[in-house]
N, CA, C and O atoms as a Tinker XYZ file with bonds, in Angstrom:
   324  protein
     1  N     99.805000  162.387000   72.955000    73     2
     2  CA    99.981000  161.170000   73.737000    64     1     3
     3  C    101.192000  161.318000   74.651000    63     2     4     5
     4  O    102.093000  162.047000   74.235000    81     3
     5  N    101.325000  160.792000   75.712000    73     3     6
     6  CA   102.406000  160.303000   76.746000    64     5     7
     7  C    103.025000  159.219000   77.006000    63     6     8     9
     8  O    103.166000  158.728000   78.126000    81     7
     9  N    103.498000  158.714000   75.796000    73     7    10
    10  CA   103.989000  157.143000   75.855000    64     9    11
    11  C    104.728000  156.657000   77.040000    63    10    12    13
    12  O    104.642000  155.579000   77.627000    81    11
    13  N    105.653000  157.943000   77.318000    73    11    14
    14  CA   106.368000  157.954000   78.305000    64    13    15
    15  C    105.740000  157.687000   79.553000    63    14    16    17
    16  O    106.017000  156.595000   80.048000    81    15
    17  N    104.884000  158.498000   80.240000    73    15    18
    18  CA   103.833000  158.273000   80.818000    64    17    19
    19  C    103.193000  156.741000   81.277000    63    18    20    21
    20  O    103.036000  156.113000   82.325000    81    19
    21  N    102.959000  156.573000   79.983000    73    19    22
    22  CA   102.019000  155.403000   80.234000    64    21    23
    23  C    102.744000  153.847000   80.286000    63    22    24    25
    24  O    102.470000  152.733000   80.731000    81    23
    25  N    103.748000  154.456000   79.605000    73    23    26
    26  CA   104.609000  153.265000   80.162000    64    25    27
    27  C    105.612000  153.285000   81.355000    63    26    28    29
    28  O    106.108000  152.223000   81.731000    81    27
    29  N    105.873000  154.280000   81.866000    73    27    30
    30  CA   105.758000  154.695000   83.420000    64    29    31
    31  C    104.997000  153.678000   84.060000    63    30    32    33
    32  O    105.484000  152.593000   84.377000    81    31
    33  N    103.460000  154.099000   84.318000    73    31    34
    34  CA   102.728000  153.828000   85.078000    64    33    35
    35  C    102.617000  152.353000   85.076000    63    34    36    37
    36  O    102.572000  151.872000   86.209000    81    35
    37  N    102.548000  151.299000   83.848000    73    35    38
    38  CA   102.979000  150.163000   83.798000    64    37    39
    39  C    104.194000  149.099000   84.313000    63    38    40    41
    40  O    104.360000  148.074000   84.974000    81    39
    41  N    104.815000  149.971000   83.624000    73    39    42
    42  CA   106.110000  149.774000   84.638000    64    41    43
    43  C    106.207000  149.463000   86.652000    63    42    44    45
    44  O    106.688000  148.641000   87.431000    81    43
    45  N    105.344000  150.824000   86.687000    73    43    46
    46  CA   104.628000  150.824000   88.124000    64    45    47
    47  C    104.422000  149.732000   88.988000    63    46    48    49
    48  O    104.865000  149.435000   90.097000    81    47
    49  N    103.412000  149.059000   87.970000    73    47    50
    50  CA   102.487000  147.993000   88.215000    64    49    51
    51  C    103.224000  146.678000   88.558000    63    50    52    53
    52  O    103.017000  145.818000   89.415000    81    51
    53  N    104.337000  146.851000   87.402000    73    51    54
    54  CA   105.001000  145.369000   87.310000    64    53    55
    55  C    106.231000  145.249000   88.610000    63    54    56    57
    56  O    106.494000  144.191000   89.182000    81    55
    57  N    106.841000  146.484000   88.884000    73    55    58
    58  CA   108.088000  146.770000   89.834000    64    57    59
    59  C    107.567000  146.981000   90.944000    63    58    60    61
    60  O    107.872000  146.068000   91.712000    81    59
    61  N    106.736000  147.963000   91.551000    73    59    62
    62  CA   106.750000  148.450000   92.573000    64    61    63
    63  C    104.934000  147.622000   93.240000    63    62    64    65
    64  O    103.772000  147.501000   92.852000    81    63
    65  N    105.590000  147.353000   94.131000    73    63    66
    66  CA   104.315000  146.728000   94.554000    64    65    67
    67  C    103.352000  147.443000   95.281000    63    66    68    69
    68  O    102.225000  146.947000   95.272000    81    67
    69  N    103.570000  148.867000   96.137000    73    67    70
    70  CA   102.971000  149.378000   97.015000    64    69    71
    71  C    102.340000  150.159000   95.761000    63    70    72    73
    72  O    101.395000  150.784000   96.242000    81    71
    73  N    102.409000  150.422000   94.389000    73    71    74
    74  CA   101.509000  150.910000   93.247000    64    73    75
    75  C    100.521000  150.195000   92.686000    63    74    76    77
    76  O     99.583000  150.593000   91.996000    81    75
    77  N    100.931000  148.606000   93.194000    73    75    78
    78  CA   100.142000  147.992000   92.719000    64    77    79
    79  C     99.166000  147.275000   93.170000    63    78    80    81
    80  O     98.326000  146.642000   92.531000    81    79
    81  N     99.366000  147.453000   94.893000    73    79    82
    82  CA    98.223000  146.818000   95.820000    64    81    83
    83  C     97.305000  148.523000   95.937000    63    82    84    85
    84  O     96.177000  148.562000   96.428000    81    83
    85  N     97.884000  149.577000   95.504000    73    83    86
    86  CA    97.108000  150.784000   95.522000    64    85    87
    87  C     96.267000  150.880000   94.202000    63    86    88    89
    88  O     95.283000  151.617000   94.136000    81    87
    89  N     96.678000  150.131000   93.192000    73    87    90
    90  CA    95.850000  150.258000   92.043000    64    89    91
    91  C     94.619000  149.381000   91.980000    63    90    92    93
    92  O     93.545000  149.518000   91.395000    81    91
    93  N     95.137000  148.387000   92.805000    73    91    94
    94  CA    93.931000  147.275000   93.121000    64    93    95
    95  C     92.632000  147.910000   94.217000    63    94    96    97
    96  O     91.424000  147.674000   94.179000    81    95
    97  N     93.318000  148.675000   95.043000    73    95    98
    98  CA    92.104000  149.519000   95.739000    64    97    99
    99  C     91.646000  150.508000   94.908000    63    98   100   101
   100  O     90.447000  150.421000   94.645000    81    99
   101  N     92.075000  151.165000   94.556000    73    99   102
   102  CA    91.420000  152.607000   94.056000    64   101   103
   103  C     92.156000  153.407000   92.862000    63   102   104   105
   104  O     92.850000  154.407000   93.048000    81   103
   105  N     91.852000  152.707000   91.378000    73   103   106
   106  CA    93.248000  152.520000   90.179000    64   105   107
   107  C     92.817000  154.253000   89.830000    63   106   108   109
   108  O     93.771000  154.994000   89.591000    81   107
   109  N     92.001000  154.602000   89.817000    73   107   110
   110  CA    91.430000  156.263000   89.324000    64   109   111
   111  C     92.557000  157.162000   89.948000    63   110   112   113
   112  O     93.402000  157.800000   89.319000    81   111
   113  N     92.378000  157.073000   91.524000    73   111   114
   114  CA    93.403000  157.500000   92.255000    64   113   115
   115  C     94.986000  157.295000   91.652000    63   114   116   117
   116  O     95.604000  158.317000   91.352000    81   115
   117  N     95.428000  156.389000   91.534000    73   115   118
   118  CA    96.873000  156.261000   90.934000    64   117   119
   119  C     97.239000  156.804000   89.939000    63   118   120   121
   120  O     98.345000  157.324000   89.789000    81   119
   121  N     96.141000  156.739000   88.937000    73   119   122
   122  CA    95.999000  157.313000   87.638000    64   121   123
   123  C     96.546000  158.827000   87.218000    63   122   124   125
   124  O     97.120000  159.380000   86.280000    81   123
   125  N     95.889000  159.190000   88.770000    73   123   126
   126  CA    96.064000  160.541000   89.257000    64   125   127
   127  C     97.396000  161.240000   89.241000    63   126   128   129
   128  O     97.494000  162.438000   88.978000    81   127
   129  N     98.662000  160.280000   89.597000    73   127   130
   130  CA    99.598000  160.763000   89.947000    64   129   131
   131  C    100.412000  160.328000   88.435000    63   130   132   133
   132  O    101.407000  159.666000   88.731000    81   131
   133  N    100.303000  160.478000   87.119000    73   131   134
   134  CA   100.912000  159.871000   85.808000    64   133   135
   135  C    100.018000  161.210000   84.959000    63   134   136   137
   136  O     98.897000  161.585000   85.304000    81   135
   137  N    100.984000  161.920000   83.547000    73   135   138
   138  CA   100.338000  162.870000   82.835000    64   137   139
   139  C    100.014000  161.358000   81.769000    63   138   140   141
   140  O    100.745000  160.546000   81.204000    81   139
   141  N     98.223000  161.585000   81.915000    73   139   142
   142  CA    97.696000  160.770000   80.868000    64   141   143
   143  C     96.703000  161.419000   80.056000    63   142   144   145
   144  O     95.957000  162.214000   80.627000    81   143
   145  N     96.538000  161.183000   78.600000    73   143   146
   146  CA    95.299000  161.431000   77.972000    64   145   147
   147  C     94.212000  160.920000   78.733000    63   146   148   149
   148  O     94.298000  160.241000   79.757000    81   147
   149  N     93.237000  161.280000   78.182000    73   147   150
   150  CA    91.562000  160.798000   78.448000    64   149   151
   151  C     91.441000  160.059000   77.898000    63   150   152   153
   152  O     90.451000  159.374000   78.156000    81   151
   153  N     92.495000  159.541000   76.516000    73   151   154
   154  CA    91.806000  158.253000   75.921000    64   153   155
   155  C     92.775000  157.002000   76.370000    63   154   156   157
   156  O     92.547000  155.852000   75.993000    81   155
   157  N     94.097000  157.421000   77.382000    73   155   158
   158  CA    95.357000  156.995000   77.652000    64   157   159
   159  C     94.574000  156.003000   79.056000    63   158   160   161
   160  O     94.852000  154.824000   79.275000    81   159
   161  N     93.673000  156.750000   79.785000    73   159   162
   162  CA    93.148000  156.366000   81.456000    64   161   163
   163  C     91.705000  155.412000   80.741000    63   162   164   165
   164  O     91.407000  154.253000   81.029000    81   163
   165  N     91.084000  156.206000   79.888000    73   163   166
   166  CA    90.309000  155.123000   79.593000    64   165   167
   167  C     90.495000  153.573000   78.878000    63   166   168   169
   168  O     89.768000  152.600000   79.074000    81   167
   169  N     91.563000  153.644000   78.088000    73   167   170
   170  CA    92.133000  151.976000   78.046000    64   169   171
   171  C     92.832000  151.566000   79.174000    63   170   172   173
   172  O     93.057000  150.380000   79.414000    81   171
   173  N     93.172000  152.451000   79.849000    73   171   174
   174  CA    94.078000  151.594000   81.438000    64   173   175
   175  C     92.217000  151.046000   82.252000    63   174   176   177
   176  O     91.775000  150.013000   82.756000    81   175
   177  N     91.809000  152.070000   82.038000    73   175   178
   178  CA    90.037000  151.814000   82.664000    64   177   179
   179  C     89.725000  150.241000   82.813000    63   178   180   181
   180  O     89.666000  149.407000   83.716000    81   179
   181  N     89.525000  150.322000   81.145000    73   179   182
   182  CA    89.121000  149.354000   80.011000    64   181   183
   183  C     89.981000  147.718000   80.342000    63   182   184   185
   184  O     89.333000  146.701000   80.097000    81   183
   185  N     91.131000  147.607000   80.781000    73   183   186
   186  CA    91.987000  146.576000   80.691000    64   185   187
   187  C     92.414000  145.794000   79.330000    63   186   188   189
   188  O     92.554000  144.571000   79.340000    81   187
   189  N     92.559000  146.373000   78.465000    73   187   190
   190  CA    92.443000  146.059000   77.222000    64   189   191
   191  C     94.304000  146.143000   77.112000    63   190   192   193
   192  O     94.574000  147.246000   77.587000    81   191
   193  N     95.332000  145.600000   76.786000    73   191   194
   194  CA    96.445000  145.666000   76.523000    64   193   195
   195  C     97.063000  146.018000   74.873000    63   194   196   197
   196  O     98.069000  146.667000   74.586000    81   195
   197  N     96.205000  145.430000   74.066000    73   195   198
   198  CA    95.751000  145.445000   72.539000    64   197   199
   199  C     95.687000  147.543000   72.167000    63   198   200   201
   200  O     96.151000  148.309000   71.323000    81   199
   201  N     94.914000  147.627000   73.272000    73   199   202
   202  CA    94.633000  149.089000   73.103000    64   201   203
   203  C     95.309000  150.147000   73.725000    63   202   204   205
   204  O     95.066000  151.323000   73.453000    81   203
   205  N     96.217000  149.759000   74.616000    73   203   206
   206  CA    97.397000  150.249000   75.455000    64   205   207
   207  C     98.473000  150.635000   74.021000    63   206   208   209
   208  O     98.949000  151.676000   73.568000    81   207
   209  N     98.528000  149.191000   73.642000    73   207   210
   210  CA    99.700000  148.843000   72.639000    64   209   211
   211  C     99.821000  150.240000   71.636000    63   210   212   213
   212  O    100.646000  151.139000   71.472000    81   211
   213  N     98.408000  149.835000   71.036000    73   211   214
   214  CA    98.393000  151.153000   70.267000    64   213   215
   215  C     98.660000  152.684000   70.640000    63   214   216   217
   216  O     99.230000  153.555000   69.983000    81   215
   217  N     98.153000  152.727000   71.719000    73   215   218
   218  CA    98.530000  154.372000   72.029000    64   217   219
   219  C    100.189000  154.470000   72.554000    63   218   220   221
   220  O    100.700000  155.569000   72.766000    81   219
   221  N    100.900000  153.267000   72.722000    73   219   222
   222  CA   102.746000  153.015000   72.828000    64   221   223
   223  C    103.011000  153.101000   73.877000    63   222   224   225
   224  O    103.788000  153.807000   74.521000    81   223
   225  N    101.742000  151.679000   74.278000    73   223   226
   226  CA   102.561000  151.199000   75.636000    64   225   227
   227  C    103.121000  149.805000   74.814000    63   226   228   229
   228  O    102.693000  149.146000   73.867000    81   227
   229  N    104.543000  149.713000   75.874000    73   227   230
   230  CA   105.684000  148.523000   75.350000    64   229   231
   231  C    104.556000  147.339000   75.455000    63   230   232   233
   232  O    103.587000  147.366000   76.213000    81   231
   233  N    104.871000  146.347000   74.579000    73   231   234
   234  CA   104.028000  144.929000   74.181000    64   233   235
   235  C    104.153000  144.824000   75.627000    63   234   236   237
   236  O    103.043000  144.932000   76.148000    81   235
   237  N    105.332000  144.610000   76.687000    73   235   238
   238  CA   105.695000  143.402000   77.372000    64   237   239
   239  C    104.505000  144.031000   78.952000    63   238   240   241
   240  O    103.777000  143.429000   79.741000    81   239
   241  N    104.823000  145.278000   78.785000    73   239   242
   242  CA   104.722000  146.160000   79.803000    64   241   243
   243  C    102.694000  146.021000   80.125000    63   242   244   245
   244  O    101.933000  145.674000   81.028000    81   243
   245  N    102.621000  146.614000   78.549000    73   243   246
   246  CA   100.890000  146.318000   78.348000    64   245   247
   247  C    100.290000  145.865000   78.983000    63   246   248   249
   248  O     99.394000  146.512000   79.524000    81   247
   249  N    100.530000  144.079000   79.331000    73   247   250
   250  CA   100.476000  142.901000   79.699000    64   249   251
   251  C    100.380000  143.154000   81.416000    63   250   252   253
   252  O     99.680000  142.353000   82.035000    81   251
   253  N    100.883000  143.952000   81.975000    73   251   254
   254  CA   100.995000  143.830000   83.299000    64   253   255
   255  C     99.643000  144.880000   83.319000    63   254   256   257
   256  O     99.793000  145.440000   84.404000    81   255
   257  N     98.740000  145.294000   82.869000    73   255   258
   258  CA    97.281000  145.678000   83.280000    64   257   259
   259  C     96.534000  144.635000   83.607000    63   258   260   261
   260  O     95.496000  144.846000   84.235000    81   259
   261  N     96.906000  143.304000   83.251000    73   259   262
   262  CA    96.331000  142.565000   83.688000    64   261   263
   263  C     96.121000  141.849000   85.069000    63   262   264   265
   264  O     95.282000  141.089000   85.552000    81   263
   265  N     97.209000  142.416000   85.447000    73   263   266
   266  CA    98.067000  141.944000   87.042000    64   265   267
   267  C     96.426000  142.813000   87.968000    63   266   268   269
   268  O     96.264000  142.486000   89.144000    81   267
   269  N     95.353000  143.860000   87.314000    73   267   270
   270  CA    94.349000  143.972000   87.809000    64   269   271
   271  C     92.854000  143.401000   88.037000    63   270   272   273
   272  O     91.901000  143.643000   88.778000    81   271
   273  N     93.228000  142.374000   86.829000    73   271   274
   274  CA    91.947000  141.650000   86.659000    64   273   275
   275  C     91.528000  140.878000   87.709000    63   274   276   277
   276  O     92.482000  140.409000   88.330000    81   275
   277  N     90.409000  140.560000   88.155000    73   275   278
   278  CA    90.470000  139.381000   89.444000    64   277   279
   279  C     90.954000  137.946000   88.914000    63   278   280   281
   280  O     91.795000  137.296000   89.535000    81   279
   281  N     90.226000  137.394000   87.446000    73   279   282
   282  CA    90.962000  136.726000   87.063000    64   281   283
   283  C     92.227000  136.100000   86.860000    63   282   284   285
   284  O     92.610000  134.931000   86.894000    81   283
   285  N     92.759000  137.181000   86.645000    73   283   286
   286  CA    94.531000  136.738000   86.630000    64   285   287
   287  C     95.234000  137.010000   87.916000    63   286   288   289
   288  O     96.407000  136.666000   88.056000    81   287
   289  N     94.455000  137.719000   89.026000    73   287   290
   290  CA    95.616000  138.131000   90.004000    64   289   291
   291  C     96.214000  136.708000   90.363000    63   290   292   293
   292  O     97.403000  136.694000   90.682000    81   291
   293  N     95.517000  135.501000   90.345000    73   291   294
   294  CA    95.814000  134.512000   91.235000    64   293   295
   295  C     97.093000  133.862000   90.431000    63   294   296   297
   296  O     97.694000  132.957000   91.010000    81   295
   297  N     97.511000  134.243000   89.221000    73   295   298
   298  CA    98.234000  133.094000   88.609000    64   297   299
   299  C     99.465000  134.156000   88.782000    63   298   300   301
   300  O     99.618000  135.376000   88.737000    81   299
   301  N    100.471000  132.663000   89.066000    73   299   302
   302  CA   101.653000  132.937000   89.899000    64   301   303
   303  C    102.799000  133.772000   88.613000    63   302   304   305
   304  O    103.712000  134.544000   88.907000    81   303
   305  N    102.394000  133.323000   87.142000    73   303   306
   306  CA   102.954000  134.745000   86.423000    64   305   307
   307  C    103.272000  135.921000   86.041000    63   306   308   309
   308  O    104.131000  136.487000   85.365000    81   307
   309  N    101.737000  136.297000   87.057000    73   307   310
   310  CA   101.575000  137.971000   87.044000    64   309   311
   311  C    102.325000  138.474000   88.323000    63   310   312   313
   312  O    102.800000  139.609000   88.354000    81   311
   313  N    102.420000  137.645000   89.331000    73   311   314
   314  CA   103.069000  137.752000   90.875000    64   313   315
   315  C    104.738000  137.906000   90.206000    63   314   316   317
   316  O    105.339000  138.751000   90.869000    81   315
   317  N    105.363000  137.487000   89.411000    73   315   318
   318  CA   106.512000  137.618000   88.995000    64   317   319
   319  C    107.215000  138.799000   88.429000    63   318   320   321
   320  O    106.918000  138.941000   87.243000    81   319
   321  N    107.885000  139.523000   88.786000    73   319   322
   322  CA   109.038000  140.610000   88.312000    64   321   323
   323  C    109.816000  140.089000   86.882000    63   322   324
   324  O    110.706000  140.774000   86.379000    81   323
């Protein structure tokens, strides 16, 4: 596993915004640039945070996969740093 990694790329999501209007176009691509397992890209795939958790992504961090859902993009919590 790459905890490091994967909580990197989360991190990503939540700080840097030009990672995260790029993950919203084309998340495979981004994926690209982070050393991840195959089972590490398929729960980022998946949007599952529960299953992030387990492979040691941080609780808080997890949570910002969601910042991809169409569902949640709109609520002004996920827009927050």
């Amino acid at each position: 596993m790459s905890a490091y990694e994967l909580n990197r790329l989360l991190f990503d999501l939540k700080m840097n915004d030009e990672t995260c209007k790029a993950a919203l176009t084309d998340f495979s691509r981004v994926i690209q640039h982070y050393d991840l397992t195959a089972e590490e890209k398929e729960a980022l795939n998946g949007g599952d945070p529960r299953k992030l958790r387990q492979l040691g992504a941080h609780g808080m961090l997890a949570l910002y996969i969601m910042r991809l859902h169409p569902d949640f993009r709109g609520n002004i919590y996920w827009e927050q740093k």
